[in-house]
C-alpha positions as CSV (number, residue, x, y, z in Angstrom):
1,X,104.4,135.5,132.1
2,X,106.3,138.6,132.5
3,X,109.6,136.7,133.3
4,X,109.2,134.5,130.4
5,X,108.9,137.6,128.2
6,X,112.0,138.7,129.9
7,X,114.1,135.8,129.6
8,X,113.2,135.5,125.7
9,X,114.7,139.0,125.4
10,X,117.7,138.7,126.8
11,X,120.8,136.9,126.1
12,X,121.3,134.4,128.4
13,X,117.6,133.6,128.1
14,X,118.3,132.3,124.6
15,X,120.5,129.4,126.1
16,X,117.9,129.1,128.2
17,X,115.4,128.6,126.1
18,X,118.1,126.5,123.7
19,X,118.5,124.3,126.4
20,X,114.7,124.0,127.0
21,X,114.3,122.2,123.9
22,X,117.3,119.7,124.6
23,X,115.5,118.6,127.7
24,X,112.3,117.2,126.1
25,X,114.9,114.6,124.1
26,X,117.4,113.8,127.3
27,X,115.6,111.4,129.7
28,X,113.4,109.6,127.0
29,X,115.4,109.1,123.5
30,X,117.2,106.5,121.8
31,X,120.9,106.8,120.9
32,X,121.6,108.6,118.1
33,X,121.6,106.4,114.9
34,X,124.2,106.4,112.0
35,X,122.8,106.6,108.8
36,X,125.2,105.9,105.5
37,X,123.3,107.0,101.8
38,X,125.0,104.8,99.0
39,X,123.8,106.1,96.0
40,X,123.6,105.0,92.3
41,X,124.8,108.3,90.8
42,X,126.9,109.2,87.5
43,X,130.2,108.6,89.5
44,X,129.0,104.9,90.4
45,X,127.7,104.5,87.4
46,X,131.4,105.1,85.9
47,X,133.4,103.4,88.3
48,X,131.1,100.0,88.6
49,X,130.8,100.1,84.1
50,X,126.7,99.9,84.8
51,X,124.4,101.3,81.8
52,X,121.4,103.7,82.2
53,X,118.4,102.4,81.9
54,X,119.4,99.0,82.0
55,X,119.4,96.9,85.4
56,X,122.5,97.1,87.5
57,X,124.3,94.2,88.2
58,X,122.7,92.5,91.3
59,X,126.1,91.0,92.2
60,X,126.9,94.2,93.2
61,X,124.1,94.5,95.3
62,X,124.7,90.7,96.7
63,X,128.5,92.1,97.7
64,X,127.3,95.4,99.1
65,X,124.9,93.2,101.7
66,X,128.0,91.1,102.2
67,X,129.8,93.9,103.6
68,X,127.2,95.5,105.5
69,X,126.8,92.3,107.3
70,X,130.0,91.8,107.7
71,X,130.3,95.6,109.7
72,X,126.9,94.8,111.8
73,X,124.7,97.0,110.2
74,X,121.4,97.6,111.9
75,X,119.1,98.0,109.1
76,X,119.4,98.3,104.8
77,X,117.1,99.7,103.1
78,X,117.0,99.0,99.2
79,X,115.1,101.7,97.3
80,X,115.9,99.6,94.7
81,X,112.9,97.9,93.0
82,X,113.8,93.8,92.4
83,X,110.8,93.1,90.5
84,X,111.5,91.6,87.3
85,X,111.8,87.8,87.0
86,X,114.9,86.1,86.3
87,X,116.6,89.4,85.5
88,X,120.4,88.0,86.7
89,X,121.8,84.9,87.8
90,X,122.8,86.7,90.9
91,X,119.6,86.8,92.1
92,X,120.1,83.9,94.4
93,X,122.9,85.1,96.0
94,X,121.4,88.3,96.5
95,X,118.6,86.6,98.7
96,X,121.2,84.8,100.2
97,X,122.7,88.0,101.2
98,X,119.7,89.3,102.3
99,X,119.2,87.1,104.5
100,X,122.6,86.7,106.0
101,X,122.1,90.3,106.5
102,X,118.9,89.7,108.4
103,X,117.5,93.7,108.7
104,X,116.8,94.6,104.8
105,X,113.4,96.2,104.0
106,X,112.6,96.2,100.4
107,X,110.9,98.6,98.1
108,X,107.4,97.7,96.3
109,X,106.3,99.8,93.7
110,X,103.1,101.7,92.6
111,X,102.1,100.5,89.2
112,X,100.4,103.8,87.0
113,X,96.6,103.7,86.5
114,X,96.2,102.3,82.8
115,X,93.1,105.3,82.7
116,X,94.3,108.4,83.9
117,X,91.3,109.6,85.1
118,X,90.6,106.5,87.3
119,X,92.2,107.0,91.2
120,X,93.4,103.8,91.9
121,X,96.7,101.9,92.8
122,X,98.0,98.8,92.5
123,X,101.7,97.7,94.4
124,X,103.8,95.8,92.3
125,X,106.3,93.9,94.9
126,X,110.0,92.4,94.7
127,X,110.3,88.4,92.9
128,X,109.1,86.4,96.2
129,X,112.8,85.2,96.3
130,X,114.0,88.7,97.5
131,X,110.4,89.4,99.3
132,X,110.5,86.2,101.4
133,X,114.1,87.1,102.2
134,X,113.6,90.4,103.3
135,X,112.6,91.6,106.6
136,X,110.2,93.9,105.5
137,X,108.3,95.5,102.3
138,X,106.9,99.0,101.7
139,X,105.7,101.2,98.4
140,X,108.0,103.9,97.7
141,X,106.3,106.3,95.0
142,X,107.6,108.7,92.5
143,X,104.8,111.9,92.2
144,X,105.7,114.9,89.6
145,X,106.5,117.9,91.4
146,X,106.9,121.5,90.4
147,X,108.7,122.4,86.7
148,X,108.4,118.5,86.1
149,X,110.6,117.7,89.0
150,X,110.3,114.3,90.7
151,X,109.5,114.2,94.4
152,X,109.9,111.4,96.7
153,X,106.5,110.5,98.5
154,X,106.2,109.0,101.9
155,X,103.2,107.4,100.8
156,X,100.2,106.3,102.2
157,X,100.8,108.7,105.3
158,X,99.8,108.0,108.1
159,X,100.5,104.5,106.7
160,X,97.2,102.0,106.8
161,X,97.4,98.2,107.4
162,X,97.2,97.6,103.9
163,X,99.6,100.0,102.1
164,X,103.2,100.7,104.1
165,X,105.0,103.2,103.1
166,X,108.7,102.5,102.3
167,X,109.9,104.6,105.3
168,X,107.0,103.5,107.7
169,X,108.4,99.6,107.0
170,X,112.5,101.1,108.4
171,X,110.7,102.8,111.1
172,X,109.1,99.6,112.3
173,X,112.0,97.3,111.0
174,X,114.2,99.2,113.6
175,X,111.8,99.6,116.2
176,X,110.9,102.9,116.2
């Protein structure tokens, strides 16, 4: 005990102790994974002529899958909810690219309780033309936060067998 104390005072015990740490992941990780964030922000917004608060343009989307099929991409995940019927007449391609894709989980949604003072939940998911064409489904839920923020819950966690989270259903999706 003493020379642990010891070597956690010192100097060169602190690469020590660094390198500790690093040892736990050497022999029994996976490679490290890329991860690429495309967002739908004000610049996007711009530059693509979409509308706020009006439904992007899912031949957009259908291209974007194109693309990430075409560069081998391991896994998509659209937090992007595809829920309302006949919204585009893109929607067929976009399942087509879904597909041709093959690894794209898809986002379900948590409808509000009509009675605010009732706790229950109710997942609204994606047109079955996008949920049979995607590889996997899970809720992604909006929860007020702090000065009326919005934070991003990984909800249910742990996630049951009857409600995946949105994150649980990449983790599985990519074999984690």
């Amino acid at each position: 005990m003493l020379c642990g104390f010891a070597l956690h005072q010192i100097p060169l015990g602190e690469k020590w102790e660094n390198a500790s740490y690093d040892y736990l992941f050497r022999f029994g990780s996976h490679a490290a994974t890329n991860v690429v964030l495309i967002t739908m922000d004000n610049s996007a917004y711009q530059e693509l002529h979409q509308a706020r608060g009006q439904t992007w343009d899912r031949s957009l989307h259908a291209k974007l899958l194109q693309k990430l099929a075409d560069d081998q991409a391991s896994l998509v995940v659209l937090d992007v909810f595809l829920g309302d019927e006949g919204a585009s007449k893109y929607d067929v391609d976009l399942a087509a690219a879904m597909r041709r894709q093959g690894h794209v989980v898809l986002m379900e949604k948590m409808a509000e309780p009509k009675n605010p003072k009732l706790e229950t939940y109710q997942i609204l998911s994606p047109q079955s033309i996008f949920a049979q064409a995607a590889a996997g489904l899970g809720v992604a839920w909006f929860a007020p936060g702090k000065d009326d923020d919005i934070v991003r819950q990984h909800w249910p966690f742990p996630s049951s067998a009857e409600v995946v989270s949105l994150s649980w259903a990449a983790a599985t999706n990519s074999g984690a």
